[in-house]
N, C-alpha and C positions, 0 to 999 in steps of 0.2 A: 469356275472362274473365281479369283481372290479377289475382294473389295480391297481398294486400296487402304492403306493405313487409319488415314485419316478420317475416311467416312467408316471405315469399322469404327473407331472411337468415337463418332458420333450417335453412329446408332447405339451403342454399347450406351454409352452418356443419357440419351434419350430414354432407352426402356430402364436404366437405372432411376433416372429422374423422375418417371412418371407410372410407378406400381400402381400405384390407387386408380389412375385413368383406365389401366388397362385391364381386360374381365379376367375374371380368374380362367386357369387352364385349367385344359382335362387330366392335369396331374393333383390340381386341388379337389377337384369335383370327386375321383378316383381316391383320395386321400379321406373323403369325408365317407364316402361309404365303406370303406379299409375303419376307418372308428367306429363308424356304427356296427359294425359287424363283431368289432372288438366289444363294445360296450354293451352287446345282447346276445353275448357268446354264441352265437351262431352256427360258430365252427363244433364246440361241445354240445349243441342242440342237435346238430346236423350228425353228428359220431354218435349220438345216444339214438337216434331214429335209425342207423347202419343194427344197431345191437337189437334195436325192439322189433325191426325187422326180422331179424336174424331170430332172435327168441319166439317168434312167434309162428316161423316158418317150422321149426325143429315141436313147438309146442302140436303144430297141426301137422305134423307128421316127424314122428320120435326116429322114424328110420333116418332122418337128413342130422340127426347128433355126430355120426360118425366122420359126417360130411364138414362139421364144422366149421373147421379153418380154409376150407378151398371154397367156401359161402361167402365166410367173412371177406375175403380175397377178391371174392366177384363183387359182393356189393360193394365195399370199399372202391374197387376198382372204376363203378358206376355210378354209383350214389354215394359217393363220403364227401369228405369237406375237398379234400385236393380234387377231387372229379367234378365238383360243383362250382367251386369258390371263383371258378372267371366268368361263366356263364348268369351266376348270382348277381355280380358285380355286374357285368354288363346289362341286366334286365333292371337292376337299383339305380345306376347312369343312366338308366332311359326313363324309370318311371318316377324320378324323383328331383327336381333341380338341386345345384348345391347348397344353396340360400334353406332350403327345406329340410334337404341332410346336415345342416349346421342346426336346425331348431330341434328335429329328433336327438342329435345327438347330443344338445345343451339338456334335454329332458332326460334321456337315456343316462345321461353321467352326471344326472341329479339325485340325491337321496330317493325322492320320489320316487324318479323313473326306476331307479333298480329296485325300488319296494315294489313297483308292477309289476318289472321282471320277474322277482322272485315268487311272487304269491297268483300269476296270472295262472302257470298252469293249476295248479290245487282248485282256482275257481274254472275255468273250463273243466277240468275235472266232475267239481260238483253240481255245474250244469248241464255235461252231458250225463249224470247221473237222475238229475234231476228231469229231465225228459225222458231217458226211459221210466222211472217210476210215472210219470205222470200219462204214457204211453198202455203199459201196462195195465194201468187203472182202469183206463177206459178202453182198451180194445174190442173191450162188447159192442160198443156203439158200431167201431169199425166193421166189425162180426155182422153185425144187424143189418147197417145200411147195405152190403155185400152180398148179402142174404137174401134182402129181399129185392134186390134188385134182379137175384139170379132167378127169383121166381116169376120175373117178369117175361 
């Protein structure tokens, strides 16, 4: 059924009049994790995890080389950014308000924030290096308590 003329220009008048009163939609909320995603390239994190997959399957078994592009095919197919990117968003829309997607992404597209970006893996890197050495060190204890528990 059509609204008459009149009350469509009314309502039309009203939500033109009143943006600020009314909450933001789930196209701004959806819009704020679409930039965050952009501004912590995700999509290229998410394509490089496709490939480190993929190289490490082939590493741990050399016969799956030949296989390569019908792998690459599959993961992309399950795990790349296009098989991810709605399910991503949808889990970002629930776990994060927009108010909050607007602060990540005011930090994310600050000098700052992309020095994090850029330097966070190199430091996960050298903390999870830094626990296996510190693992390694001391395994003996592990060895021992083990040990003697088994003589128990």
């Amino acid at each position: 059924m059509k609204l008459p003329a009149l009350t469509g220009f009314l309502v039309c008048t009203l939500i033109l009049a009143v943006p600020s009163v009314s909450p933001a939609g789930p196209d701004s909320h959806r819009e704020a994790v679409a930039r965050l995603f952009e501004l912590t390239h995700i999509q290229r994190l998410i394509e490089e995890s496709v490939d480190d997959v993929l190289a490490l399957q082939i590493t741990q078994n050399p016969a799956l080389a030949e296989h390569r592009e019908a792998m690459r095919a599959f993961l992309q197919k399950y795990i790349g950014w296009q098989a991810l990117k709605e399910d991503l968003a949808a889990m970002y829309l629930q776990a994060f308000t927009e108010a909050e997607l607007d602060e990540m992404n005011a930090f994310y597209g600050s000098p700052t924030g992309q020095k994090v970006l850029q330097r966070l893996p190199e430091l996960v890197r050298q903390r999870n290096q830094l626990a296996m050495q510190r693992l390694q060190e001391n395994i003996g204890e592990l060895q021992q308590e083990i040990g003697a528990g088994a003589g128990n």
